[in-house]
C-alpha positions as a Markdown table, in Angstrom:
| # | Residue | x | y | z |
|---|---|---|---|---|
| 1 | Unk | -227.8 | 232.8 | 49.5 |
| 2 | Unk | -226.7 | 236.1 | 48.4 |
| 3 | Unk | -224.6 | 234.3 | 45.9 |
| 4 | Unk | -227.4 | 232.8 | 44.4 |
| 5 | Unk | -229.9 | 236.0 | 43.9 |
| 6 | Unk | -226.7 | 237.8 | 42.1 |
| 7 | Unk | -226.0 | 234.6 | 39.9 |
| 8 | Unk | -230.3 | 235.9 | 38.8 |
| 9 | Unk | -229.3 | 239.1 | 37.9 |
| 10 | Unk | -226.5 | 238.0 | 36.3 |
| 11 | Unk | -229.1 | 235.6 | 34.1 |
| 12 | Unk | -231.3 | 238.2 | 33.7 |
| 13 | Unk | -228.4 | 241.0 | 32.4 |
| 14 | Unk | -227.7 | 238.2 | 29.9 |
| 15 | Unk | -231.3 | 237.5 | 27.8 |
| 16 | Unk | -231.2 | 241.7 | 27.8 |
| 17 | Unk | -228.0 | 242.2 | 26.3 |
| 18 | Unk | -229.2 | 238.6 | 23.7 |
| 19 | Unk | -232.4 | 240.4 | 23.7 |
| 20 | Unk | -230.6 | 244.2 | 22.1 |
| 21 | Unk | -228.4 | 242.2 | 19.9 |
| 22 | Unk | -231.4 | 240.7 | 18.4 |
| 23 | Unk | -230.6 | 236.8 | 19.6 |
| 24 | Unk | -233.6 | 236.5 | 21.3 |
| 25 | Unk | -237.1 | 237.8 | 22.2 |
| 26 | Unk | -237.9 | 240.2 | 24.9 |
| 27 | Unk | -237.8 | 238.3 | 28.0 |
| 28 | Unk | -240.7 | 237.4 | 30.4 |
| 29 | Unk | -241.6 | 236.4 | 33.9 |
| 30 | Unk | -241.8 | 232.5 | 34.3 |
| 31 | Unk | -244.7 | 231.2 | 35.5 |
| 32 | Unk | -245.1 | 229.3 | 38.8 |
| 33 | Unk | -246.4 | 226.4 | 36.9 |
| 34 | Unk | -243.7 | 226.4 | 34.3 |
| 35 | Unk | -239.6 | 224.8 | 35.2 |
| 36 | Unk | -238.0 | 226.9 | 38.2 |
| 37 | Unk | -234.4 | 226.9 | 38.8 |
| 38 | Unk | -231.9 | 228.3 | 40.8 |
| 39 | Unk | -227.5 | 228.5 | 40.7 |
| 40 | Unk | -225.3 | 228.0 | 44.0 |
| 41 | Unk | -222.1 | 229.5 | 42.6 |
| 42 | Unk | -220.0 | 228.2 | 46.2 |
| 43 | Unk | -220.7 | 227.9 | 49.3 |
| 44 | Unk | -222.3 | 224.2 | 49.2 |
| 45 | Unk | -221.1 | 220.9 | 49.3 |
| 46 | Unk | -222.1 | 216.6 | 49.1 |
| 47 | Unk | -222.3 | 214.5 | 52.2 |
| 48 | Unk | -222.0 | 210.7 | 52.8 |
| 49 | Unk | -224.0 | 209.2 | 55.7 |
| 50 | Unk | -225.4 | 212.5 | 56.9 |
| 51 | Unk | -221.8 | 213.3 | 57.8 |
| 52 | Unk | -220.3 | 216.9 | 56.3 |
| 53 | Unk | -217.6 | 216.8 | 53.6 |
| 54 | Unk | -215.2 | 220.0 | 52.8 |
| 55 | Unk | -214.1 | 218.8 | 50.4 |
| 56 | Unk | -216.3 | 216.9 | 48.3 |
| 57 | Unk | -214.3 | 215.8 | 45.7 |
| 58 | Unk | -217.2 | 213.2 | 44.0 |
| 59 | Unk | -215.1 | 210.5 | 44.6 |
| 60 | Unk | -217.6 | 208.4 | 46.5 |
| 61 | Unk | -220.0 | 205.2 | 45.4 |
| 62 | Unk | -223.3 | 206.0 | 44.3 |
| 63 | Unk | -225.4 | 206.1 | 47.1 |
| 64 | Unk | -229.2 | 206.8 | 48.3 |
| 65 | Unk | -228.2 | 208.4 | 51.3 |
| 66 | Unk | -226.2 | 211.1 | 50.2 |
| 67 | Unk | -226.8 | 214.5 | 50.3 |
| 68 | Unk | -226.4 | 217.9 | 49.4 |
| 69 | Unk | -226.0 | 220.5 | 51.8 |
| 70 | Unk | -226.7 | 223.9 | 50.5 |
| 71 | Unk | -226.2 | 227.3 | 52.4 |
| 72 | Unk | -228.9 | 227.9 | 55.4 |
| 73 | Unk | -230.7 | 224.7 | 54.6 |
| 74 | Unk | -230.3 | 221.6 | 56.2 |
| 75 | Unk | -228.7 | 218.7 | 54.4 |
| 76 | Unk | -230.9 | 217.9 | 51.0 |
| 77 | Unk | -230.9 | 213.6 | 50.7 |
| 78 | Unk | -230.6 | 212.6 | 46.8 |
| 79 | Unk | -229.8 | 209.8 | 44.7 |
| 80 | Unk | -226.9 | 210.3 | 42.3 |
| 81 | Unk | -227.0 | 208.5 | 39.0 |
| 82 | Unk | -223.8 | 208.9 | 38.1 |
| 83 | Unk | -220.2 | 209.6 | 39.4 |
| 84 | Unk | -219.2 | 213.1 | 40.1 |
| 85 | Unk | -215.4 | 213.5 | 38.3 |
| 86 | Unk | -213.7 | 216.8 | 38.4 |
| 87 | Unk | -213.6 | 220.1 | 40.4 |
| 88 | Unk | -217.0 | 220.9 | 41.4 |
| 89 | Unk | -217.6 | 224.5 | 40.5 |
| 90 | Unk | -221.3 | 225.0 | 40.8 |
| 91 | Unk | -225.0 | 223.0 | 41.5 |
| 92 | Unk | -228.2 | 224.3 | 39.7 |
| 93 | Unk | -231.4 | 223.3 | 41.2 |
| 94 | Unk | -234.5 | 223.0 | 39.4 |
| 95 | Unk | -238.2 | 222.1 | 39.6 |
| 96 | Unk | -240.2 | 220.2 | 36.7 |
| 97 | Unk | -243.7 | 221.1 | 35.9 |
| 98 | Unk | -244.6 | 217.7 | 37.4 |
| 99 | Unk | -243.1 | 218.6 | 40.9 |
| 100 | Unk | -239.7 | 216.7 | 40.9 |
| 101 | Unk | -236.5 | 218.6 | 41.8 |
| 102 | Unk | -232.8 | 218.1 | 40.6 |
| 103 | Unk | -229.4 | 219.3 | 41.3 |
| 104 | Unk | -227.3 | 219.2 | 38.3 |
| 105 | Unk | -223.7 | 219.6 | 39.4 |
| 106 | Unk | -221.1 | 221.2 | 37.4 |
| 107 | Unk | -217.6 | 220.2 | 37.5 |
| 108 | Unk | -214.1 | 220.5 | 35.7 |
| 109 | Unk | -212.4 | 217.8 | 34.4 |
| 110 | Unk | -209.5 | 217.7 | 31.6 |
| 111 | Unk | -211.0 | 214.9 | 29.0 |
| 112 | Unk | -208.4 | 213.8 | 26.7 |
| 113 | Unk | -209.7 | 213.9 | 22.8 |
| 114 | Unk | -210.7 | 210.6 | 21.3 |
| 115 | Unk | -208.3 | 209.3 | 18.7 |
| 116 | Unk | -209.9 | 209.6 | 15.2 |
| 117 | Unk | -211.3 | 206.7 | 13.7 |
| 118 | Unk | -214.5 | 204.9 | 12.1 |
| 119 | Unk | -216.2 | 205.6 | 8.8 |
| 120 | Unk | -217.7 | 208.6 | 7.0 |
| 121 | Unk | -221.3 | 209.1 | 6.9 |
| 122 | Unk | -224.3 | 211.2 | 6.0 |
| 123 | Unk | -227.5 | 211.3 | 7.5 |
| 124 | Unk | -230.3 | 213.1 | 6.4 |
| 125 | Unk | -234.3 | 214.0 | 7.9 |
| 126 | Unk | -237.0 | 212.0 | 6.3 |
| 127 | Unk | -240.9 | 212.8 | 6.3 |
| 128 | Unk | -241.9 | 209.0 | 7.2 |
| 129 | Unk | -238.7 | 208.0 | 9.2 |
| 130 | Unk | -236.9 | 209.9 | 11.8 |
| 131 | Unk | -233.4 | 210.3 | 10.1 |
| 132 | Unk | -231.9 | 207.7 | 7.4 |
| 133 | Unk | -228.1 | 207.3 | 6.6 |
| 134 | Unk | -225.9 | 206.3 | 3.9 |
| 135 | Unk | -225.3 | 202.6 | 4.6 |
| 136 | Unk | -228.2 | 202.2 | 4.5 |
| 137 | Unk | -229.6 | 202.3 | 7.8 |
| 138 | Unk | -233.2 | 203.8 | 8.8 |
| 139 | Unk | -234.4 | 205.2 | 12.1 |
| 140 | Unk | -238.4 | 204.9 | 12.5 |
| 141 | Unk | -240.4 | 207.6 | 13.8 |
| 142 | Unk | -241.7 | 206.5 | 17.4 |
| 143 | Unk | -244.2 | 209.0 | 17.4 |
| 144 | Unk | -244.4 | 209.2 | 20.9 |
| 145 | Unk | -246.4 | 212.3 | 21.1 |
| 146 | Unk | -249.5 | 210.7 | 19.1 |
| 147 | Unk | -249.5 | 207.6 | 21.3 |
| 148 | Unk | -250.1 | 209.6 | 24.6 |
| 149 | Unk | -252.4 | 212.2 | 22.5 |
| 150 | Unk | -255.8 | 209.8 | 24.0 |
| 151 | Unk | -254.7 | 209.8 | 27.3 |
| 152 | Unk | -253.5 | 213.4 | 27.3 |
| 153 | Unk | -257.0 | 214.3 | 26.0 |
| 154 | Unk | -258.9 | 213.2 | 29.3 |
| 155 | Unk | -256.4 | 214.6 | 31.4 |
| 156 | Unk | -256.3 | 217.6 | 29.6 |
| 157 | Unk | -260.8 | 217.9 | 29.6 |
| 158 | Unk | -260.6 | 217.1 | 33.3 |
| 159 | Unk | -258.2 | 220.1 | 34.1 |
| 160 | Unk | -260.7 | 222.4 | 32.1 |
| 161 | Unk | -263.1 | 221.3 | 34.6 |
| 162 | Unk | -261.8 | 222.3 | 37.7 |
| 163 | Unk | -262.2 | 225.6 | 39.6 |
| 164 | Unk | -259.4 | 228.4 | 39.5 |
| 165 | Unk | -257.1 | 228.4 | 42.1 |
| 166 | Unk | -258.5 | 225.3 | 43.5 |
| 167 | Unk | -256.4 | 222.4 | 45.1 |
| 168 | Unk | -257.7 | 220.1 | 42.3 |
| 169 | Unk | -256.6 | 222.1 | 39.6 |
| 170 | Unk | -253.6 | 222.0 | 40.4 |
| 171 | Unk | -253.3 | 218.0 | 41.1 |
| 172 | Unk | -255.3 | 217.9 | 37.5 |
| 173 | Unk | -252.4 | 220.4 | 36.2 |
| 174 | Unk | -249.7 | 218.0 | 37.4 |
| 175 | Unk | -251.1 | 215.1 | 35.7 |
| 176 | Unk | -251.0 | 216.9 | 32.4 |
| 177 | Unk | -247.9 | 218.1 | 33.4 |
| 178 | Unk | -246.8 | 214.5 | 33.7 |
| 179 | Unk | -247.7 | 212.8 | 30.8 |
| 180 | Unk | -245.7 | 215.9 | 28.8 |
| 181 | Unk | -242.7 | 214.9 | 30.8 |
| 182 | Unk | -243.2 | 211.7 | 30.1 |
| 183 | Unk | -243.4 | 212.2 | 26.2 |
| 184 | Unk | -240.2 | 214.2 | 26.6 |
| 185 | Unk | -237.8 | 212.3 | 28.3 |
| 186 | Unk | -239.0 | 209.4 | 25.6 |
| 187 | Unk | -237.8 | 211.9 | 22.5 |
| 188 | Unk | -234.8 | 212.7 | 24.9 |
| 189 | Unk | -233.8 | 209.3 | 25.1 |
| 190 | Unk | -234.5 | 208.2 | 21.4 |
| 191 | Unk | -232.2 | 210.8 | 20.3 |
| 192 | Unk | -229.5 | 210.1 | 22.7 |
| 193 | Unk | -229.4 | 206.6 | 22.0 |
| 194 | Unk | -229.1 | 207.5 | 18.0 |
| 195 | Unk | -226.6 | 210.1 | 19.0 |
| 196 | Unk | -224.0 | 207.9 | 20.4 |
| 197 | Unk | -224.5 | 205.3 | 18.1 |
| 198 | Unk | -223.6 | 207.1 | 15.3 |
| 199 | Unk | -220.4 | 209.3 | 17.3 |
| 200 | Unk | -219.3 | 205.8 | 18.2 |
| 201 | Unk | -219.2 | 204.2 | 14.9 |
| 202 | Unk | -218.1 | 207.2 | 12.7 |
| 203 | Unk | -215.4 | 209.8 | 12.3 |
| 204 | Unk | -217.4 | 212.6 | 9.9 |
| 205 | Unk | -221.2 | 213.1 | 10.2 |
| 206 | Unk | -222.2 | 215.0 | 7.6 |
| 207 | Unk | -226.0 | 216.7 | 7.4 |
| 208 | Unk | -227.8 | 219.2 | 6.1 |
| 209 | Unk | -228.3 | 222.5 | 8.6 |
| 210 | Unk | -232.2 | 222.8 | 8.1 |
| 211 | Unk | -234.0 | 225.2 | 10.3 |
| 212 | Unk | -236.7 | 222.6 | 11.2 |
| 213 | Unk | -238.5 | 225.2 | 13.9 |
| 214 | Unk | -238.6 | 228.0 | 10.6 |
| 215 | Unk | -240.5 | 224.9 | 8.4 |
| 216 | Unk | -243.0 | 224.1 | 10.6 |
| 217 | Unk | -244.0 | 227.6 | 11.1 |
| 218 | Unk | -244.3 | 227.9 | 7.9 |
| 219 | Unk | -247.0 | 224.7 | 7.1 |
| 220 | Unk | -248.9 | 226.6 | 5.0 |
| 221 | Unk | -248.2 | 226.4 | 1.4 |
| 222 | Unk | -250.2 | 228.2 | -1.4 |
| 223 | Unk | -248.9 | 226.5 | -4.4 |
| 224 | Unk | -252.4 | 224.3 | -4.5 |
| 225 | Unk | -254.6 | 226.9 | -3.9 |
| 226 | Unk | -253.0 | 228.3 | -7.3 |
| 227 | Unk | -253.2 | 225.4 | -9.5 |
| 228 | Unk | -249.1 | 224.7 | -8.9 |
| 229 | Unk | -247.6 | 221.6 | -8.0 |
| 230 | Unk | -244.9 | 220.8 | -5.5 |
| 231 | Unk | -241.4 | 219.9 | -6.9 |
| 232 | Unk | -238.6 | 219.1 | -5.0 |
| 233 | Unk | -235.3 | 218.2 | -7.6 |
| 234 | Unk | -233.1 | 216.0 | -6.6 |
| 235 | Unk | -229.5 | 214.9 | -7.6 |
| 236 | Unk | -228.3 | 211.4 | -9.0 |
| 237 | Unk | -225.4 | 210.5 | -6.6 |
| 238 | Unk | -223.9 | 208.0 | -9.3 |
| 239 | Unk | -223.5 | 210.8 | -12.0 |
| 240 | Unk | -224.9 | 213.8 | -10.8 |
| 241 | Unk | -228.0 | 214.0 | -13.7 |
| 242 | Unk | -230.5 | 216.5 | -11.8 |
| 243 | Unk | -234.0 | 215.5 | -11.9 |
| 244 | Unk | -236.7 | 218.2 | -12.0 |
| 245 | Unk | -240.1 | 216.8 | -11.9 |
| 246 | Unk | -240.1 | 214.5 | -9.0 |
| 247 | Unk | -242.7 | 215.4 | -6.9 |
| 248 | Unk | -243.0 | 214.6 | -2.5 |
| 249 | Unk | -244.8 | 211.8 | -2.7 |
| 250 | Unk | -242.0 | 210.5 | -5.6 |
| 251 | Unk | -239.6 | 208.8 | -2.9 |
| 252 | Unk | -238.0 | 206.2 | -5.2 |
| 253 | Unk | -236.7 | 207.0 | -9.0 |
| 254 | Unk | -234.5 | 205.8 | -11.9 |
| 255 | Unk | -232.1 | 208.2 | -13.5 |
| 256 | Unk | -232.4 | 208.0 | -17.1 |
| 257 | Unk | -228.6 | 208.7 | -18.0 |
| 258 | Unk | -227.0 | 205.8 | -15.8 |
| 259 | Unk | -230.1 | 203.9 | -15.1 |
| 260 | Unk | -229.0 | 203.4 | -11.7 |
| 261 | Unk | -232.3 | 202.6 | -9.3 |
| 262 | Unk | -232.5 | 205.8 | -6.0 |
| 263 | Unk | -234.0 | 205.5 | -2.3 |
| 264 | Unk | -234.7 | 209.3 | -2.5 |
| 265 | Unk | -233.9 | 209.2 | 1.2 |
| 266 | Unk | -231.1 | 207.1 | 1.1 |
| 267 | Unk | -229.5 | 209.1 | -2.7 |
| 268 | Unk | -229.9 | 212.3 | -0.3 |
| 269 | Unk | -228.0 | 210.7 | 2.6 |
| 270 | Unk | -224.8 | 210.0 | -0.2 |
| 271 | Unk | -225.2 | 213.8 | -2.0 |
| 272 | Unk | -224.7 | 215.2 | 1.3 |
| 273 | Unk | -221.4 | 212.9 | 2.3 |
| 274 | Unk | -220.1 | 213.7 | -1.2 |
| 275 | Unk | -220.6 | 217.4 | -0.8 |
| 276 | Unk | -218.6 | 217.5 | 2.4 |
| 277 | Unk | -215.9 | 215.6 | 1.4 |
| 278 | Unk | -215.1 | 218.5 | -1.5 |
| 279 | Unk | -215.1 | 221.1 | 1.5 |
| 280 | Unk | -213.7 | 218.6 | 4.0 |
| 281 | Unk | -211.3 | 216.7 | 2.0 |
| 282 | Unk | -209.6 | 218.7 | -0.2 |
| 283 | Unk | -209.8 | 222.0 | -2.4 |
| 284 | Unk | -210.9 | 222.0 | -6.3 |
| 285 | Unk | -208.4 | 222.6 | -8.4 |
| 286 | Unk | -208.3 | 226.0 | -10.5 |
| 287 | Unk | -209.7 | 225.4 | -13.6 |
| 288 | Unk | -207.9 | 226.1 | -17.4 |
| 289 | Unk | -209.7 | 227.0 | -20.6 |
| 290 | Unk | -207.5 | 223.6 | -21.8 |
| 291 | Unk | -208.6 | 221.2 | -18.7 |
| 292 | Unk | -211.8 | 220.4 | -17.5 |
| 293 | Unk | -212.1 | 219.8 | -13.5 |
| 294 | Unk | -214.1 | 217.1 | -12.3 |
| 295 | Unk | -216.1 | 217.6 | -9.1 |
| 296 | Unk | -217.8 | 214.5 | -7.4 |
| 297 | Unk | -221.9 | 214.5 | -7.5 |
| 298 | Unk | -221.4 | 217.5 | -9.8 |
| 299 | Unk | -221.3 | 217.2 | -13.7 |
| 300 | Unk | -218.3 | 217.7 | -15.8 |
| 301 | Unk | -217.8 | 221.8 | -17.1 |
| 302 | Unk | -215.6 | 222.7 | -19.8 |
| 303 | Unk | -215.2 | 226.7 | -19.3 |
């Protein structure tokens, strides 16, 4: 195990050096109650039917019975979910909030690329839907968060109840514990699922790189409190006419120079694949004070 407490010093001679370079925030102790993990760099290997393997290539059926024998411990039993491909190089074991433990098993394994193909496609957040795209296709919200917010309420006044340090505090704790899993690995799996859908289909995924974490910091907004209104311009995909005075709640509009009906959503979702095709696709031309360029989703400039 000696392997394992310098892969923590290792860890922790990482988030200092991320810490002086200004990558990260000073870093603290976790608590007990909080994820704890540990890394077995070598030294440990998978078993079939309680029997030791030296090997342990992963080239076995997925089995209840298997197990993972670690150094100084006897053999572990697990279920895999998946087939183990590759060189195994190292096994990270963890512990949930909730009280459930996994090994997650790193290997090394030469993946040829994909070939390129499928369409082009821009996606872009919404305020009432989760994402929307081009096509047009829209993802809906699940809000999984508010639907566990009446359960997670009880638990949460029963764990305020209990004494500190008690055995009932921490069941209590694990219940709330739980149902935050629980909403979790439901986001986890929504996104996933999108994800891979949209890799399988396309070939360029263009979006806008929005710090979402920065925005929601920042909720407040003073403009009301000072007699200003909220405007948000947006760009006419058809022939690039910019209108200023839409507002949020404005999410459909008609440009008055082609008269071409927008989803505000779904316009956005076509600016953004436009605008990555000119940096993508090819590079403007040099402009002339004789020739004009034209730009997609931009208007026509005579220098």
């Amino acid at each position: 195990m000696i392997k394992a407490l310098q892969q923590t010093l290792k860890d922790l001679e990482t988030v200092h050096s991320r810490f002086f370079k200004g990558l990260a925030k000073f870093p603290r102790f976790k608590k007990r109650s909080n994820k704890q993990s540990f890394r077995v760099p070598q030294h440990f290997s998978l078993t079939e039917d309680g029997k030791f393997n030296k090997e342990a290539r992963g080239d076995f059926l997925r089995k209840s019975r298997s197990c993972l024998k670690l150094p100084k411990m006897s053999p572990i039993k697990m279920i895999i979910h998946r087939e183990i491909e590759g060189e195994i190089k190292s096994v990270t074991i963890s512990k949930t909030p909730s009280g459930k433990y996994f090994a997650s098993i790193v290997t090394e394994l030469d993946i040829p690329k994909a070939p390129l193909n499928g369409e082009k496609i821009g996606i872009d957040l919404g305020l009432k839907n989760f994402c929307i795209t081009n096509k047009p296709e829209k993802f809906e919200n699940p809000r999984y968060f508010q639907r566990s917010l009446r359960r997670l309420k009880i638990r949460q006044r029963r764990l305020s109840r209990k004494a500190k340090d008690s055995n009932k505090r921490r069941k209590a704790r694990v219940n709330v514990a739980k149902i935050h899993e629980k909403v979790a690995n439901q986001r986890l799996d929504y996104q996933q699922k999108i994800s891979l859908k949209l890799t399988n289909e396309n070939q360029v995924i263009s979006c806008e790189d929005l710090n979402i974490k920065g925005m929601i910091k920042k909720r407040c907004d003073p403009a009301p409190s000072y007699g200003a209104r909220e405007r948000a311009p947006s760009r006419c995909s058809n022939c690039g006419y910019i209108k200023e005075d839409l507002t949020l709640k404005d999410r459909e509009w008609t440009c008055p120079e082609c008269h071409v009906h927008h989803d505000r959503d779904i316009n956005a979702c076509q600016n953004l694949l436009q605008f990555s095709d000119l940096k993508i696709g090819w590079e403007a031309p040099k402009s002339t004070p004789k020739e004009t360029v034209e730009i997609p989703c931009i208007k026509t400039v005579t220098p």
